[in-house]
C-alpha positions as CSV (number, residue, x, y, z in Angstrom):
1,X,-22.0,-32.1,14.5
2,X,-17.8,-32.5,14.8
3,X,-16.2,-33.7,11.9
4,X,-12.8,-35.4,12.3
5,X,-9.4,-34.1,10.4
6,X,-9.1,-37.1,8.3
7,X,-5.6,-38.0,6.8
8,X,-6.8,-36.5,2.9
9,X,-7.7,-33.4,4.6
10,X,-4.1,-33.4,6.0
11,X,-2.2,-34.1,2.6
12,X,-4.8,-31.3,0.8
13,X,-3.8,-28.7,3.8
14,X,0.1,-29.6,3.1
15,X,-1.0,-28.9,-1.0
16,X,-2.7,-25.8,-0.1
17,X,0.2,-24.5,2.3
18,X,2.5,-25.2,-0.9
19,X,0.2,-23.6,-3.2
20,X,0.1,-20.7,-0.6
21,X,4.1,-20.2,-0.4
22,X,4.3,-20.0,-4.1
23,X,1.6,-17.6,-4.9
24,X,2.6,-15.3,-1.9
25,X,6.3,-15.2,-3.3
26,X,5.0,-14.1,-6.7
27,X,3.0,-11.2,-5.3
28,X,6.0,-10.4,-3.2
29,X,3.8,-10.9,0.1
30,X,7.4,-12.6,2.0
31,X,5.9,-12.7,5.4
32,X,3.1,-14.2,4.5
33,X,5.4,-16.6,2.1
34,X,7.5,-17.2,5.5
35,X,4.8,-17.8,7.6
36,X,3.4,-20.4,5.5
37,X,6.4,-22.1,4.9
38,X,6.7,-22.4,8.3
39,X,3.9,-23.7,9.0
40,X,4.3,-26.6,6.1
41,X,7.6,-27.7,7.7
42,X,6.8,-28.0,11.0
43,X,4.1,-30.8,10.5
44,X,5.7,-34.3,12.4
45,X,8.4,-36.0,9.5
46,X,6.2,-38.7,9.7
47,X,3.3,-36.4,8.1
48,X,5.5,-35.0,6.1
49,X,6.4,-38.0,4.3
50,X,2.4,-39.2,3.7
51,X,2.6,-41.6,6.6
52,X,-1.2,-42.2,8.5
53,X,-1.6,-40.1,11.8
54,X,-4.3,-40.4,14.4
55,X,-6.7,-37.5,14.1
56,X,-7.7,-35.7,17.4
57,X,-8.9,-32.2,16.4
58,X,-12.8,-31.6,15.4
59,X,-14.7,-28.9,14.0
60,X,-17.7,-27.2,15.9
61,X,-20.1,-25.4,14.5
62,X,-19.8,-23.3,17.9
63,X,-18.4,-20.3,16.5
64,X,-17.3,-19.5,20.5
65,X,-15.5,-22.4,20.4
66,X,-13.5,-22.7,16.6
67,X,-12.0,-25.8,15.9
68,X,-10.7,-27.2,12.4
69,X,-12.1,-29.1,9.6
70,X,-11.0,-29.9,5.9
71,X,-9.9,-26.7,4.6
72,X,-12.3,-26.2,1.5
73,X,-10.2,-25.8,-1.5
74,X,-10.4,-22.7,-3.4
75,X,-10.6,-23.3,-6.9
76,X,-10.4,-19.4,-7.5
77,X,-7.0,-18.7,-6.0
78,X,-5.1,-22.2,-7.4
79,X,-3.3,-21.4,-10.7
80,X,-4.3,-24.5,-12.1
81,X,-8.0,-23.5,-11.6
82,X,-8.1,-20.0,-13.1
83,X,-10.5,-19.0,-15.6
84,X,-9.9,-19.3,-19.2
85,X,-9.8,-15.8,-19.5
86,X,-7.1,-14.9,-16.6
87,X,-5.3,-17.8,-17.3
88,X,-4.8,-16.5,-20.7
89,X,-3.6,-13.1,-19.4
90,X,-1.1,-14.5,-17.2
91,X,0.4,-16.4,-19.6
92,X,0.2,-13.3,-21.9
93,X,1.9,-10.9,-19.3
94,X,4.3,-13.7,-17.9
95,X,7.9,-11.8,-19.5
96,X,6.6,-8.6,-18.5
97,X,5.2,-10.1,-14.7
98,X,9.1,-11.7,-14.3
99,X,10.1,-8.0,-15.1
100,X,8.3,-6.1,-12.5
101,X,8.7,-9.3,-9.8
102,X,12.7,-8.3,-10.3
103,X,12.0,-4.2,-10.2
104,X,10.1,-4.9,-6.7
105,X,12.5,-7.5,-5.6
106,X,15.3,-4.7,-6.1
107,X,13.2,-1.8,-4.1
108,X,12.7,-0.1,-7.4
109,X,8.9,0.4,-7.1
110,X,8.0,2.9,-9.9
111,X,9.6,0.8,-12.2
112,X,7.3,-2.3,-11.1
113,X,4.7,-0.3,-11.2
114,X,5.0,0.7,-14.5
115,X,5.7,-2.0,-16.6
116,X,1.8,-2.3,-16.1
117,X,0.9,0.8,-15.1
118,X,2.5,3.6,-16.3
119,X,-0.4,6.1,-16.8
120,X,-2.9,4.7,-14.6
121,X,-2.6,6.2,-11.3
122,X,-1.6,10.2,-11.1
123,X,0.0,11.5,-8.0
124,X,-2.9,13.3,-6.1
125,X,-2.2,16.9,-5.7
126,X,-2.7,16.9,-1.4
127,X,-0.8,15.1,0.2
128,X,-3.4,15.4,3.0
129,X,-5.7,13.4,1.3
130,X,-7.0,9.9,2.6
131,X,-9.4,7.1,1.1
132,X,-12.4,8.4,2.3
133,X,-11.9,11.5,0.8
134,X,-11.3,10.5,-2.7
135,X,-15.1,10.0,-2.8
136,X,-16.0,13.4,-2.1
137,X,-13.0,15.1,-4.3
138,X,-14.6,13.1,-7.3
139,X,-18.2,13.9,-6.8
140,X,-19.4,14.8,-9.8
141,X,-16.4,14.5,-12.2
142,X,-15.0,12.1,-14.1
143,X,-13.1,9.6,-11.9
144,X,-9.6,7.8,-12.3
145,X,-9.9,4.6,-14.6
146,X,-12.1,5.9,-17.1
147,X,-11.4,6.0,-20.7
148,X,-8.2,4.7,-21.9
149,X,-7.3,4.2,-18.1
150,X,-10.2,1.5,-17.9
151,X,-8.8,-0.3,-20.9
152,X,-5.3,-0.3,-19.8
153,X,-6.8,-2.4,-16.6
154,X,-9.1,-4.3,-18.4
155,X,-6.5,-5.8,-20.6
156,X,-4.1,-7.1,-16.9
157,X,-4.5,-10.2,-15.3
158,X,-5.9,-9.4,-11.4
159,X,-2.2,-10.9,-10.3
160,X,-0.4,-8.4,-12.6
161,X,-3.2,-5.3,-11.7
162,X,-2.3,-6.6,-7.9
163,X,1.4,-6.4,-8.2
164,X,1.5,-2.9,-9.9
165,X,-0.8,-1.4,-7.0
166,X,1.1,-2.9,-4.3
167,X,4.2,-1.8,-5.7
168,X,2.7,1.8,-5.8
169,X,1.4,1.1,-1.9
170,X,5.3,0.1,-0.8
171,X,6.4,3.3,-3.3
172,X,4.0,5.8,-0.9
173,X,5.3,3.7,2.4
174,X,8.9,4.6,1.5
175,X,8.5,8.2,0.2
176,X,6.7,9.1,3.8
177,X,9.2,7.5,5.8
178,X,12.1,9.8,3.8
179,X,9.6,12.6,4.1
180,X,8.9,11.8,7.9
181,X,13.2,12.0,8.4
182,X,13.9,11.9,12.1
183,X,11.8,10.3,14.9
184,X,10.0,13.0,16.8
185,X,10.9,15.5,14.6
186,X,8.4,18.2,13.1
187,X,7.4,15.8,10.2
188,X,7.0,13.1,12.0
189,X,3.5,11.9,13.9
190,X,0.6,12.3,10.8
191,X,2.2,15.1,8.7
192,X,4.0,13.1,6.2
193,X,1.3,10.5,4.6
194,X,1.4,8.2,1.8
195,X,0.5,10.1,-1.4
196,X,-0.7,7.0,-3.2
197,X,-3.2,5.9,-1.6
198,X,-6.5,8.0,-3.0
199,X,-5.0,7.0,-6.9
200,X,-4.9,3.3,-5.2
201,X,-8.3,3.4,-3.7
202,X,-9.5,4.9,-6.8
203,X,-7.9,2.2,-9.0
204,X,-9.2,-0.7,-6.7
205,X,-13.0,1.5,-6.5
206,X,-12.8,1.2,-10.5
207,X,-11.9,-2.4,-11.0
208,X,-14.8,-3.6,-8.8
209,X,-17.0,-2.0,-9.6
210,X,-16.6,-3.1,-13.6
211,X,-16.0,-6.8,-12.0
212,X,-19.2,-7.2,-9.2
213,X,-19.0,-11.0,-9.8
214,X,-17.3,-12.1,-6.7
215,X,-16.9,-15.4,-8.0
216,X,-14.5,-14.4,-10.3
217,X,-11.9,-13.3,-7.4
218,X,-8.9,-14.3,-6.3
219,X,-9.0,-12.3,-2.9
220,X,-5.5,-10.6,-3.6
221,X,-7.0,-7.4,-4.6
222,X,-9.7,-7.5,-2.0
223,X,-6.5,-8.1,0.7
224,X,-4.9,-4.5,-0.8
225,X,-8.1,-2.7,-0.5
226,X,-8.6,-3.3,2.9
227,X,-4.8,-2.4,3.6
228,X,-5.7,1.0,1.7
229,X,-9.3,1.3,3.7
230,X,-7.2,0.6,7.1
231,X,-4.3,3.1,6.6
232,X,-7.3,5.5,5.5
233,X,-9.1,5.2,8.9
234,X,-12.1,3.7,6.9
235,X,-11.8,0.5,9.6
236,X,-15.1,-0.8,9.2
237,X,-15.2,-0.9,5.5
238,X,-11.7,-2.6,5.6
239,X,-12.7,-5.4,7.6
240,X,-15.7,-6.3,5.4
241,X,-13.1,-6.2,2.3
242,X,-10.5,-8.3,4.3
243,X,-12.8,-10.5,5.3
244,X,-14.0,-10.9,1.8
245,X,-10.9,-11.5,0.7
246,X,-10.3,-14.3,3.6
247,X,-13.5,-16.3,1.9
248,X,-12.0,-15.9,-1.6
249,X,-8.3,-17.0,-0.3
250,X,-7.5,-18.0,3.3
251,X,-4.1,-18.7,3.0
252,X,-3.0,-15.5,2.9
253,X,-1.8,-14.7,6.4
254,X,-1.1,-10.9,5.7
255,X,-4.8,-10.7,6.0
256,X,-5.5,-12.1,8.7
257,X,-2.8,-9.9,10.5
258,X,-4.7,-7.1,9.0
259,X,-8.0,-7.9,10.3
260,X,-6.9,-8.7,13.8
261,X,-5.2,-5.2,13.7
262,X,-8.3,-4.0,13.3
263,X,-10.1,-5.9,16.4
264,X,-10.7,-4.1,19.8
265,X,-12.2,-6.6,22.0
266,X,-13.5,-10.0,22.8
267,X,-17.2,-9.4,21.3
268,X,-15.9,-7.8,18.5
269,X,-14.0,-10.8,17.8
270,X,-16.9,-13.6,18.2
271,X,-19.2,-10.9,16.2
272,X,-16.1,-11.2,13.3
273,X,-15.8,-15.0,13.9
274,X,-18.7,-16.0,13.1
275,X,-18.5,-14.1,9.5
276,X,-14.8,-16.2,8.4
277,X,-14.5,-19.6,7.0
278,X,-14.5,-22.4,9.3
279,X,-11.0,-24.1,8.7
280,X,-7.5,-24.1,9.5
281,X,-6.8,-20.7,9.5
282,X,-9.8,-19.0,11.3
283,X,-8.5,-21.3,14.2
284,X,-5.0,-19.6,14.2
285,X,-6.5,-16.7,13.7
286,X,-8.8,-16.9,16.9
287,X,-5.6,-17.7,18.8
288,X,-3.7,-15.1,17.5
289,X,-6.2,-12.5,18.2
290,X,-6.9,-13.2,21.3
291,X,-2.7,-13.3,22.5
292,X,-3.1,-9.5,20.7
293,X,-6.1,-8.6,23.2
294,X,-4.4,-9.9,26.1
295,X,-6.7,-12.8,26.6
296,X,-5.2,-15.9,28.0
297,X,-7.3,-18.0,29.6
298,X,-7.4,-21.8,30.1
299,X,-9.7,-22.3,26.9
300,X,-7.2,-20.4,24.7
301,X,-4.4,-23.1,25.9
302,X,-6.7,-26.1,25.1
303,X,-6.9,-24.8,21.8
304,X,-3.2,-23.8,21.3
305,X,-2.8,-27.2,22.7
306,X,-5.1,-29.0,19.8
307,X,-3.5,-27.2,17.1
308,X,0.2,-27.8,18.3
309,X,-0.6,-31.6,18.0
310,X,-0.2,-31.1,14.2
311,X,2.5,-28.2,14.1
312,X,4.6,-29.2,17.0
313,X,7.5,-27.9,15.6
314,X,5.9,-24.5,14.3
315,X,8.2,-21.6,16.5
316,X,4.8,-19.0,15.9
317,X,2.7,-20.9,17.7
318,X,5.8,-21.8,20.8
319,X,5.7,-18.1,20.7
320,X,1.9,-17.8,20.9
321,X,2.1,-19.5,23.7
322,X,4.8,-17.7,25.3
323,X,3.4,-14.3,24.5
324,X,0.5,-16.1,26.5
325,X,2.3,-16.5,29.6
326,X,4.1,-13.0,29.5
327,X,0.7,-11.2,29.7
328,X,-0.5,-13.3,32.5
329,X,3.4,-12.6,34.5
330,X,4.4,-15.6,34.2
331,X,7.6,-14.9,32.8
332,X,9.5,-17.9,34.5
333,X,7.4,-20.4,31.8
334,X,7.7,-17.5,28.9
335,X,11.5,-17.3,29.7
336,X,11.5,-21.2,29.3
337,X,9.6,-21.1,25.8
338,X,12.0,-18.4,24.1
339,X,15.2,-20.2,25.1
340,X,13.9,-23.1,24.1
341,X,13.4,-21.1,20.9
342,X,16.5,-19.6,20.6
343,X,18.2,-23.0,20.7
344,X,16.0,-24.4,17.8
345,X,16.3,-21.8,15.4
346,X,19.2,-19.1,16.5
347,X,18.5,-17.1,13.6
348,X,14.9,-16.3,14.2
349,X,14.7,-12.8,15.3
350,X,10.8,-12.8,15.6
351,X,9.4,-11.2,18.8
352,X,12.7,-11.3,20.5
353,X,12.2,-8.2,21.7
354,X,9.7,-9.3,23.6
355,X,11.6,-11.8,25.6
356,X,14.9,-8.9,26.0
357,X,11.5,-7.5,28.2
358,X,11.4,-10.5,30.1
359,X,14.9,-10.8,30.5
360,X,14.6,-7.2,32.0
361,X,12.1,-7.9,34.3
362,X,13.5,-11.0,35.8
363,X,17.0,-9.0,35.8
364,X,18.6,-11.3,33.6
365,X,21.4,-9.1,32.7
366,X,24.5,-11.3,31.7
367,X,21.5,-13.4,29.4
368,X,20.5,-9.7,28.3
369,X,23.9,-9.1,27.6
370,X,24.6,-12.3,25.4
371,X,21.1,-12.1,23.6
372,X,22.0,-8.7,22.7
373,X,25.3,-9.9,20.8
374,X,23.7,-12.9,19.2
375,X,20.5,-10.5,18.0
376,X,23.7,-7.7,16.5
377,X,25.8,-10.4,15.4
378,X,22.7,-12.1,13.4
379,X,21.1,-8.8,11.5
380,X,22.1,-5.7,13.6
381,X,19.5,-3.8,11.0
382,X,16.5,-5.4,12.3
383,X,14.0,-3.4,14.9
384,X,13.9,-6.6,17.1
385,X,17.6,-6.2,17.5
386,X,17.9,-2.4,18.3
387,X,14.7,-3.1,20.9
388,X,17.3,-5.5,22.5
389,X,20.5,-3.6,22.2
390,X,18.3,-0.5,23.3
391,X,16.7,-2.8,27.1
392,X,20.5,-3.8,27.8
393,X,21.3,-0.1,28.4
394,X,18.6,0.6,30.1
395,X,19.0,-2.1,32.7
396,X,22.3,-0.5,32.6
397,X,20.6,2.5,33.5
398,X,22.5,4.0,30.9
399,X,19.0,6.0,29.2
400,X,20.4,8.3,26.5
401,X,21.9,5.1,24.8
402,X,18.5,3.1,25.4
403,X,17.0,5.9,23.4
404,X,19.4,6.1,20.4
405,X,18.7,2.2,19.9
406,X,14.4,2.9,20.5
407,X,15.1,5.7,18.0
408,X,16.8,3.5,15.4
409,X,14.5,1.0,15.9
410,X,11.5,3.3,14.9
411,X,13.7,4.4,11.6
412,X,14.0,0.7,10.7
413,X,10.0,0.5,11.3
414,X,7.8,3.0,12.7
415,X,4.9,1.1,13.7
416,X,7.2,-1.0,16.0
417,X,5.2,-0.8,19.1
418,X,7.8,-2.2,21.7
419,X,9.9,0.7,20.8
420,X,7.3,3.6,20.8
421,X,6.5,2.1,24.6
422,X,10.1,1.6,25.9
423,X,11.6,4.6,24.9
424,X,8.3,6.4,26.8
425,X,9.9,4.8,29.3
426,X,13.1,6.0,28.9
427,X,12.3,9.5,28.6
428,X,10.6,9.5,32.0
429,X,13.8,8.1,33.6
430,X,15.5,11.2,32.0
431,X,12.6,13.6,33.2
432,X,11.6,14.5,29.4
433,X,7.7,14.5,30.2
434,X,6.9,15.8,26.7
435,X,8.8,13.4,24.8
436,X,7.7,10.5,26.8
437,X,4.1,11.6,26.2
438,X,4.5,11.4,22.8
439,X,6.0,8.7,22.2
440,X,3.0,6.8,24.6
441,X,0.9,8.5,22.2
442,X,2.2,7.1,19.2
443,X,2.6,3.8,20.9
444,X,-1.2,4.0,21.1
445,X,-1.5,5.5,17.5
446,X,0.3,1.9,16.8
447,X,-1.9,0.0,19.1
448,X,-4.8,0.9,20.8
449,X,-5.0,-2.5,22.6
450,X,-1.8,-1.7,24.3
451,X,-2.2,-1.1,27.8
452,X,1.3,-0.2,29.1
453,X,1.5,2.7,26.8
454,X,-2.1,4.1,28.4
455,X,-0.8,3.2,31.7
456,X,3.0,4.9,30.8
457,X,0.8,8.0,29.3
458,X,-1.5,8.5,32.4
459,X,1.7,8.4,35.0
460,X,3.4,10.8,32.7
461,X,0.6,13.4,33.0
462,X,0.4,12.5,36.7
463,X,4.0,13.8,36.9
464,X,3.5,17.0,34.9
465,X,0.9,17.8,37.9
C-alpha cells in the first residue's frame, strides 16, 4: 500500500524541520542545526509560503525500496509536548541552562559542564580505558551515580543532563588532540584517547538504567551513548542505541551520520533499514549511505531524483549526487554539479575538497588555482581549504608543500579522511614508504569503506618489496 505526501504532511515536515533547528541549537548540535536549516529553506518559495503542490513521492512498505510518507510527529522530542515533570525542570534550570549554553558556545567546557555537573563525573585514573571496560573495572563495586551522585541527576532535566555530558565528550575531544600535538608524531595514532568517556558511559549506564521507560525519551541521550559506544569500539551496541534514539527523535541528523559511520556494506544496510522509521529521513538516510559505500546505481538516482522534487534547492543533496558521479568516473557531470554549486552559494566550503580531486584529475589547474584562493580567502582555517591549497601543490608537483597543507588539515580535524589519503599519496611521490603507510592506515582507521587508502596501502607495501 503507497501512501501519497499530502500537502498537511508537507506544512507538519516544514514545523518539524523548525522544531528540529531550534532544539539542535540549544544542545549545541550546529551541524545538525545547519543541516536542517538547510533543508527547511530549500523547499520551492511557493511551498514555503503554504501554497498547494502536486504530490509525487509515495511510501512503500518495501523496505529495499524506502520512499517517504507523513513524518509521524514525536510528541516526546517537541517542547510543547514534554511531560509535566521535565517540563517543570526545564523551566526550573532555564538561568542556569542559558549559562552553560554561553560556557559551551565560548569553548569553555568544564565550565558548562559544571554548572550541572560538578561532582558527577571523576576523571578515570587510565587514560587507556574505553567503554567497554568500564564494565569490568566496576564489577563488584560501587559504581559512578550512586548516592548523592544519583540525586544530583535525578534532580536535571534530560536536556540539561544532555548538555553537561556532551560538554564533558567535546572537553575529552579537545584535551586528546593537545595531548596527540603533531601529526605522525609519537602520540599520535591511539595513544592519546579521550579520558572522559568511561565517567560518560558510566553516567549514561546509570541514568537508564533508573529511567527503563522508553517512552519517557527524548532520544538526545540515546544519540550521546551511541557516540560514546562508537568511539569505544562497542559498534554493535552503538547502533542499537542510535537507532533507538532515531525512533525517539529523527530529526537529529548527527545520528544518522553516526549510524551510517557505522555501516559496512549493502546487506548490512537493508538488515538496519528495515529496523528505522519509515519517513523523511530514513529516505536521506538510505541515499546518504549508500553515496558513503560507493553504491551508485540507477535506482539510487531515481530516488535522489524523487526526493529533489521537494528540496530542489537543497546543496547536500546536489552534492549527493555529485559525490554519485565521482565514484562512478564521471567527473565531467560531477565537475558540472560543484560549479554549479560554487556559483549558488560561494561560501559553502562543504566537500570541496572533493571536487579540488576532481579538478586534479581532469588537470584543471588554473580552476585549481582560483578555487584554492576563493576556499583561503573564505575561511583559510577550515580542513576542506587546506585539502585544496594542499592538491594545488601537488599538481604543482611541489610535494613537501602538499604535505604541510595535508598536515594542517589533520590538526584542524583528524578524522578528515581526504587528507589521511592524499598525503599517502604524497609521501610515495617523495619515496617516504613508512610515512605513506601510515598515513593509508589511519585513512582506514577513519574509514574502512575507503578503497583508495587500501589500494594506496597495498602499492606502498608492493614498493617496499
Amino acid at each position: 500500500m503507497a501512501y501519497p505526501l499530502s500537502q498537511a504532511a508537507k506544512l507538519e515536515l516544514q514545523t518539524q524541520l523548525q522544531q528540529a533547528v531550534v532544539a539542535c541549537t540549544e544542545r549545541c548540535l550546529y551541524h545538525s542545526a545547519k543541516w536542517a536549516a538547510e533543508l527547511l529553506n530549500s523547499f520551492p518559495e511557493s511551498e514555503q509560503d503554504g501554497q498547494k503542490l502536486d504530490s509525487g513521492l509515495y511510501m512503500s512498505d518495501n523496505t529495499s525500496n524506502i520512499s517517504l510518507q507523513s513524518p509521524p510527529v514525536n510528541r516526546n522530542a517537541s517542547a510543547s509536548n514534554l511531560s509535566p515533570r521535565e517540563a517543570h525542570l526545564e523551566e526550573r534550570e532555564r538561568h542556569r541552562y542559558l549559562l552553560a549554553q554561553s560556557f559551551f558556545n565560548c569553548k569553555e567546557f568544564h565550565r558548562c559542564a559544571a554548572v550541572f555537573l560538578p561532582k558527577v563525573i571523576p576523571n578515570p585514573t587510565a587514560s587507556s580505558n574505553t567503554p567497554s571496560k568500564a564494565k569490568k573495572a566496576t564489577k563488584g563495586k560501587s559504581q559512578v551515580g550512586t548516592g548523592k551522585n544519583t540525586t544530583e541527576q535525578d534532580t536535571l532535566s534530560q536536556k540539561s543532563l544532555f548538555l553537561a555530558l556532551y560538554a564533558k565528550y567535546m572537553l575529552g575531544e579537545k584535551l586528546r588532540d593537545e595531548e596527540s600535538e603533531m601529526i605522525l608524531g609519537p602520540q599520535d595514532g591511539g595513544v592519546a584517547v579521550n579520558k572522559e568517556l568511561v565517567g560518560i558511559n558510566q553516567a549514561l549506564e546509570d541514568w537508564f538504567r533508573r529511567h527503563p521507560d522508553s517512552s519517557e525519551s527524548q532520544g538526545w541521550l540515546e544519540y550521546l551513548y551511541g557516540v560514546v559506544l562508537a568511539k569505544g569500539k562497542n559498534e554493535a551496541d552503538a547502533k542499537k542505541w542510535l537507532i533507538r534514539s532515531i525512533h525517539s527523535y529523527s530529526y537529529n541528523w548527527g545520528a544518522w551520520q553516526e549510524l551510517a559511520n557505522l555501516i559496512e556494506s549493502a546487506d548490512e544496510l537493508t538488515s538496519i533499514a528495515e529496523q528505522l522509521p519509515k519517513n523523511l529521513m530514513t529516505y536521506i538516510f538510505h541515499i546518504y549511505t549508500c553515496q558513503e559505500l560507493y553504491i551508485a546505481n540507477d535506482q539510487i538516482h531515481q530516488q535522489l531524483d524523487q526526493i529533489q522534487e521537494y528540496f530542489p534547492k537543497n546543496a547536500f543533496l546536489k552534492t549527493q549526487r555529485a559525490l554519485l558521479w565521482y565514484h562512478v568516473k564521471d567527473f565531467v557531470r560531477a565537475e558540472t554539479i560543484f560549479n554549479s554549486l560554487l556559483k549558488t552559494d560561494p561560501f559553502r566550503l562543504d566537500a570541496l575538497d572533493h571536487y579540488s580531486n576532481i579538478l586534479f584529475v581532469m588537470v584543471r589547474t588554473p580552476q585549481l588555482a582560483s578555487l584554492a584562493q576563493h576556499a583561503s580567502q573564505t575561511d583559510r582555517f577550515r580542513p576542506e581549504t587546506c585539502v585544496v591549497v594542499g592538491n594545488y601543490y601537488s599538481l604543482k608537483s611541489e610535494h613537501e608543500k602538499a604535505v604541510i597543507y595535508f598536515r594542517r588539515a589533520l590538526t584542524l580535524d583528524r578524522t578528515f579522511l581526504s587528507a589521511w589519503t592524499l598525503m599517502g599519496h604524497e609521501y610515495t611521490e617523495m619515496k617516504n614508504t613508512h610515512a605513506a603507510i601510515e598515513s593509508y592506515r589511519r585513512a582506514v582507521d577513519a574509514n574502512r569503506r575507503d578503497y583508495r587508502a587500501w589500494y594506496g596501502l597495498g602499492q606502498t607495501y608492493e614498493l617496499l618489496e
